[in-house]
C-alpha positions in Angstrom: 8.7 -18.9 12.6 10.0 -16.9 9.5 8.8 -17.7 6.3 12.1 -17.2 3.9 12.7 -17.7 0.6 14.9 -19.0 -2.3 16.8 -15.7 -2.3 16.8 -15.0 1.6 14.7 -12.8 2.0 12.8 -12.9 5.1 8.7 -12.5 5.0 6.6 -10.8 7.5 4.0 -8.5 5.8 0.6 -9.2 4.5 -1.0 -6.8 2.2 -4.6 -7.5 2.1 -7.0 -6.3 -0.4 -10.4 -6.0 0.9 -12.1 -4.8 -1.8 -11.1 -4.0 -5.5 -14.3 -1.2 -5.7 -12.9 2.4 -5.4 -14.5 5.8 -5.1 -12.2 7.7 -6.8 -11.0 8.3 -10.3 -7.3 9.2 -10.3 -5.7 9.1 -13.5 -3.0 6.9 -13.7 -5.0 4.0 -11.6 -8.6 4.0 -12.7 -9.7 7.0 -15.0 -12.8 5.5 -16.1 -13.9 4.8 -12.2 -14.4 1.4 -11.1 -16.6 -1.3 -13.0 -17.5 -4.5 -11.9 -16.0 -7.4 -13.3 -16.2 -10.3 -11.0 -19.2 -12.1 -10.0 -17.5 -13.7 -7.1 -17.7 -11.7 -3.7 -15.0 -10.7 -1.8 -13.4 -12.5 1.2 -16.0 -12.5 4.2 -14.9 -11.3 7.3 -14.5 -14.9 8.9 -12.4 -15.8 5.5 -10.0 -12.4 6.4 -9.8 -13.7 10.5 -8.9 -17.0 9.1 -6.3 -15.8 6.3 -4.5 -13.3 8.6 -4.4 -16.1 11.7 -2.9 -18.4 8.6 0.0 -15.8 7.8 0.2 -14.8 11.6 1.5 -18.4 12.7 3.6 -18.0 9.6 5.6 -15.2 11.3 3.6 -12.4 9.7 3.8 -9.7 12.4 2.6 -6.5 9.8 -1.2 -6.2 8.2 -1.5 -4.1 5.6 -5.5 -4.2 4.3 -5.7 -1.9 1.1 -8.7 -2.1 -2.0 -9.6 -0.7 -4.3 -10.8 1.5 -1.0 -10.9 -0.2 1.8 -13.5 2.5 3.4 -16.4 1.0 1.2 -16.7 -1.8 3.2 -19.4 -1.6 5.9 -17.2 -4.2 8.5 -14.0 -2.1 8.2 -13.7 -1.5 11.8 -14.6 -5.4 12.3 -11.8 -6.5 9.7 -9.6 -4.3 11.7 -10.1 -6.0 15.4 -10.2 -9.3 13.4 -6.9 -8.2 12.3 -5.5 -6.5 15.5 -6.5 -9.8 17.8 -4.8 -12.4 15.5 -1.7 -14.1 18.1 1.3 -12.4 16.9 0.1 -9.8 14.4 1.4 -5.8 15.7 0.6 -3.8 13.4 -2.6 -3.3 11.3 -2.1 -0.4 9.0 -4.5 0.7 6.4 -4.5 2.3 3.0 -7.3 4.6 2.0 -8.0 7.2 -0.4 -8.7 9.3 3.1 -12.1 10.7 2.0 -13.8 8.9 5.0 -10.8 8.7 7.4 -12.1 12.0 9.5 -15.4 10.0 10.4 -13.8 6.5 10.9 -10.9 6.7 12.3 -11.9 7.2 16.0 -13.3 3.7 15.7 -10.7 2.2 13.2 -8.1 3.3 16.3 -10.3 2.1 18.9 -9.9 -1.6 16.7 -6.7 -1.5 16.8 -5.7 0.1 14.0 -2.2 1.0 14.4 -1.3 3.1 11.1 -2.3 4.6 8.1 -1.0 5.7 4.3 -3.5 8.2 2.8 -3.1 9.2 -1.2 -2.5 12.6 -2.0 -1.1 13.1 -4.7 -1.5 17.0 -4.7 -1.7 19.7 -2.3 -3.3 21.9 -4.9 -7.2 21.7 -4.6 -7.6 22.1 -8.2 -5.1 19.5 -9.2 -6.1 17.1 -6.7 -9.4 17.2 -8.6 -8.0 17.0 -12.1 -5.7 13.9 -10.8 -8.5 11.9 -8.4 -11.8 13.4 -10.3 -12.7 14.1 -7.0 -13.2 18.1 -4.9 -12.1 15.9 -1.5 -8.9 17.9 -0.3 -9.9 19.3 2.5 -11.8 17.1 4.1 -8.7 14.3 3.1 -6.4 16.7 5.0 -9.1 16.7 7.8 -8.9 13.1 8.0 -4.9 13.0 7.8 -5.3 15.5 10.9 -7.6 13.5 12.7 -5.4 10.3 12.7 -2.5 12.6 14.1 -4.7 13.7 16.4 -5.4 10.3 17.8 -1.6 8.8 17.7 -1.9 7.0 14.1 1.4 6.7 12.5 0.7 8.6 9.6 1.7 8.4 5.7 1.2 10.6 2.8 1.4 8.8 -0.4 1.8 10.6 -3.8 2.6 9.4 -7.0 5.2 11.1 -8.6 3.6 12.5 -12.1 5.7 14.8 -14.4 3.9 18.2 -15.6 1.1 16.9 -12.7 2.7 17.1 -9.2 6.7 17.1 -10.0 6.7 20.4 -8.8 5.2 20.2 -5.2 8.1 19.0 -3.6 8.6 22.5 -1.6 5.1 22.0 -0.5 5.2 18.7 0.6 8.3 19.0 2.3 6.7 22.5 3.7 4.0 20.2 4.9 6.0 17.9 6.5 7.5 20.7 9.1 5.5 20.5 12.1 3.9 17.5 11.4 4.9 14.0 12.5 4.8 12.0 9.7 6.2 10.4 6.2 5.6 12.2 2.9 6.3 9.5 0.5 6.6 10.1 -3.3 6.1 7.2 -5.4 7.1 6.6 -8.7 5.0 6.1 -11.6 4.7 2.3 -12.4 3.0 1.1 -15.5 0.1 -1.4 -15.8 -1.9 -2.7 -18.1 -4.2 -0.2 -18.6 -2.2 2.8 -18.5 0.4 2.5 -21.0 0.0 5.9 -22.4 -0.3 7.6 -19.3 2.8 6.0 -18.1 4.7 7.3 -21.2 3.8 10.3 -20.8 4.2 11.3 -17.0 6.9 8.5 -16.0 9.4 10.6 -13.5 12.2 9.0 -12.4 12.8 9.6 -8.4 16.3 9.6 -8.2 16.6 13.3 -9.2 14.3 13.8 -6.4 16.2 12.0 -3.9 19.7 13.8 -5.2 17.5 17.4 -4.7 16.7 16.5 -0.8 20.6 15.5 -0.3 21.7 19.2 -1.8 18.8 20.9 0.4 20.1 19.4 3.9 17.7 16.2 3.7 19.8 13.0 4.9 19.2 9.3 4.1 17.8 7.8 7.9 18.5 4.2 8.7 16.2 1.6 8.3 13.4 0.3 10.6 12.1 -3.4 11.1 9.6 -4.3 9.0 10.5 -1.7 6.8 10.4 -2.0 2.2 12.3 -1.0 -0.4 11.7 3.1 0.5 14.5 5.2 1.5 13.7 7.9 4.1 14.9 11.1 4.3 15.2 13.7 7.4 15.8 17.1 8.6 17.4 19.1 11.8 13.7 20.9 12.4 11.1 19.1 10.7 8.9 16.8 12.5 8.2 14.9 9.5 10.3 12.9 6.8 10.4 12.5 3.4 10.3 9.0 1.7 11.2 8.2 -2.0 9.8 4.2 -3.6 11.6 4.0 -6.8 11.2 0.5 -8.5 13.4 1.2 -11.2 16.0 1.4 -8.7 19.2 -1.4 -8.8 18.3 -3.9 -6.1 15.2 -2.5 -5.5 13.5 -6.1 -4.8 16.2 -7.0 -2.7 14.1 -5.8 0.6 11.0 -7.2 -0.6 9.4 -8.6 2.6 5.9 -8.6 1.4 3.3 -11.1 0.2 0.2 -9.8 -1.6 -3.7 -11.3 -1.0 -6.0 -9.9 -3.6 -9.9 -9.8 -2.3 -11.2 -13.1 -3.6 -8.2 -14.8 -1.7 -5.5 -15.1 -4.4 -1.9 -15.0 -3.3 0.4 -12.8 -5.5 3.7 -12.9 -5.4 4.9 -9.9 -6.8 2.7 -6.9 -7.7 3.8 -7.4 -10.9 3.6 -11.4 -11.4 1.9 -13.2 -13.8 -0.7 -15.6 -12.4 -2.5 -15.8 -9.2 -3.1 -18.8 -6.4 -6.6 -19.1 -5.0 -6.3 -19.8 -1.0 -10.1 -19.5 -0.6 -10.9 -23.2 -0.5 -8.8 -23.2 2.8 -10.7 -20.6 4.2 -13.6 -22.4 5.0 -13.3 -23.4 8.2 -11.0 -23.0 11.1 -9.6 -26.4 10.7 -7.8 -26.1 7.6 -4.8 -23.7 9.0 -2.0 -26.3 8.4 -3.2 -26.6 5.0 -3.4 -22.9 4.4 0.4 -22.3 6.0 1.8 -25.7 4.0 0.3 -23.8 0.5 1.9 -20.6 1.4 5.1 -22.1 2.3 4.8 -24.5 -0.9 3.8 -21.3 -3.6 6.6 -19.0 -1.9 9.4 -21.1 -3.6 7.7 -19.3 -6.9 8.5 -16.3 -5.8 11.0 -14.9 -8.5 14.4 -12.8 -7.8 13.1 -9.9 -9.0 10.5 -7.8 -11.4 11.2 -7.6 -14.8 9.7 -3.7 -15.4 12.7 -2.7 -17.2 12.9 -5.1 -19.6 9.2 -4.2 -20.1 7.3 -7.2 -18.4 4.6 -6.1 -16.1 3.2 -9.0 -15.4 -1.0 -9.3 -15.7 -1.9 -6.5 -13.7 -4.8 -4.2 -15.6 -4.7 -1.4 -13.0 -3.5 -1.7 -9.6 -7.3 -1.4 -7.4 -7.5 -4.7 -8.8 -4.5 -6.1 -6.5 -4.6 -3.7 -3.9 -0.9 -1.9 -4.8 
C-alpha cells in the first residue's frame, strides 16, 4: 500500500532517530555539546523492529536512522539488520557524524546497510574544528573512503554557512571528481536555539545553484524515493553536486518523509509544532494494526507546508533532538 495524504503526496520514507546524544559540537546544531534532558530511554531495539515492520506494511520502502549520532549506540549493527530484514523495506541508509564510520562500517554493510550521508561541513582541517569542536577530518574522510570502498552509496552533507564554508564550493566540487558520490550543501535552517547564529550566517543556496549552471553543472532528473534536493552533474566527474534549499517556492511539495524521534514520537514536519507518542503500540508484536491505523489517522495532520518564512519554526530547540 501507499500511505498518501490530504495534499497527494505520496509517503515512503522513515527517518528514524535512534538517539538524540551526539559527540560533536558544531555550531549551528549543538554548541554547547549535548545535555541530557529526558529521563525516558530511547526506543529498544525490539521497539525499532516493531516500528519499522509498522511503517514497512505501510508501504515504507526507505529507512533512514539518524540521532543525535547514531554511532553511540552499542546495537547499531543490530538496529541495522532489524532494519534491513523488515518485508518490504530496501534501503537502510544512515546518518552519522562519520567519526566512527572507518571502524563500523564493514559490519554496518555486512547488516545490510545500504547507504550513508556523512556531515562535513569543511574540508579545511582547521575549520572543520572551529565548526564541529572536533580535530576528526581525517579520520571522517577515512571513513567516507571506507564506505566507497565497500559499495555504500555515499553522501557528503554540509551546511551552507556564510564567512564559514561559503567559499569551499571549488573544493567540494574538486572532491567530487573521481569519486562516486553526492556532495550536498544544505542550507542554514533556524531553530530554537540558534537564532543568532542563523542571523548571522543564513546563505541562501540559490546563488549557489545559479554558480554550478554558469560553470557546466546541469540539473539531473529525479530518482524514486528521492526529496526536495536538486542534483547537479558534470561531463568528467564521478560525483554530483546536490543543493536542499527550504526557502525554496514549492519546496514541500516533494516531501515524502515522516519523522520518528527516539522515544517513539511521530513528527510530521521537522519543523511542526507538537509530537505523537507511538510507544504504547510498541509493546508487543500484536499491536501492528493499531500502530499503522494511528499513523494513517495522525497523517491527515500533516500540513501543506512549513511556515519558515513567515518566521514559524515550529518547537524544535536544535535539530539532534529530532534527528534532522
Amino acid at each position: 500500500m501507499t500511505l498518501v495524504d490530504g495534499f497527494g503526496r505520496s509517503f515512503r520514507y522513515l527517518r528514524l532517530s535512534v538517539t538524540d546524544a551526539c559527540d560533536y559540537r558544531c555550531r549551528y546544531c549543538l554548541p554547547g555539546g549535548f545535555h541530557k534532558e529526558e529521563a525516558e530511554p530511547p526506543l529498544t531495539l525490539d521497539e525499532i523492529r516493531r516500528l519499522v515492520a509498522g511503517f514497512a506494511a505501510l508501504g515504507f520502502w526507505k529507512i533512514r536512522l539518524t540521532g543525535g549520532e547514531p554511532t553511540v549506540r552499542g546495537d547499531l549493527v543490530d538496529i541495522v539488520a532489524a532494519c534491513a530484514r523488515a518485508p518490504g523495506v530496501r534501503r537502510v541508509a544512515l546518518s552519522t557524524n562519520g567519526a566512527r564510520l572507518a571502524a563500523l562500517a564493514p559490519a554496518l554493510a555486512a547488516a545490510g546497510l545500504s547507504a550513508v550521508n556523512v556531515s562535513v561541513d569543511s574540508l579545511d582541517p582547521a575549520r572543520f574544528r572551529d565548526v564541529t569542536g572536533r580535530d576528526d577530518l581525517a579520520r571522517v574522510l577515512d571513513g567516507v573512503e571506507r564506505a566507497l570502498t565497500l559499495g555504500l552509496s555515499v553522501k557528503l552533507n554540509t551546511v551552507l554557512m556564510k564567512g564559514v564554508n561559503d567559499g569551499e564550493l571549488g573544493a567540494f566540487t574538486e572532491f567530487a571528481r573521481a569519486r562516486a558520490l553526492d556532495v550536498r550543501f544544505i542550507e542554514l535552517m533556524p531553530t530554537a536555539d540558534n537564532a543568532d547564529f542563523f542571523t548571522a550566517r543564513h546563505e541562501k543556496t540559490a546563488a549557489l545553484a545559479e554558480r554550478l549552471r554558469e560553470d557546466g553543472w546541469r540539473e539531473a532528473p529525479r530518482g524514486e524515493g528521492d526529496g526536495p534536493a536538486r542534483r547537479f552533474i558534470k561531463e568528467g566527474w564521478a560525483g554530483s553536486i546536490g543543493v536542499i534549499a527550504p526557502y525554496a517556492k514549492d519546496f514541500c511539495a516533494s516531501c515524502n518523509r515522516l519523522r520518528v524521534t527516539s522515544r517513539g514520537r511521530l513528527r510530521l514536519c521537522l519543523f511542526s509544532e507538537g509530537e505523537h507518542s507511538l510507544r504504547d503500540l510498541l509493546s508487543d508484536d500484536g499491536r501492528a494494526a493499531g500502530l499503522r491505523e494511528r499513523v494513517t489517522s495522525l497523517l491527515g495532520l500533516k500540513e501543506v507546508s512549513h511556515y519558515l518564512p513567515e518566521g514559524r519554526l515550529g518547537d524544535t530547540r536544535h535539530f539532534a533532538a529530532i534527528g534532522g
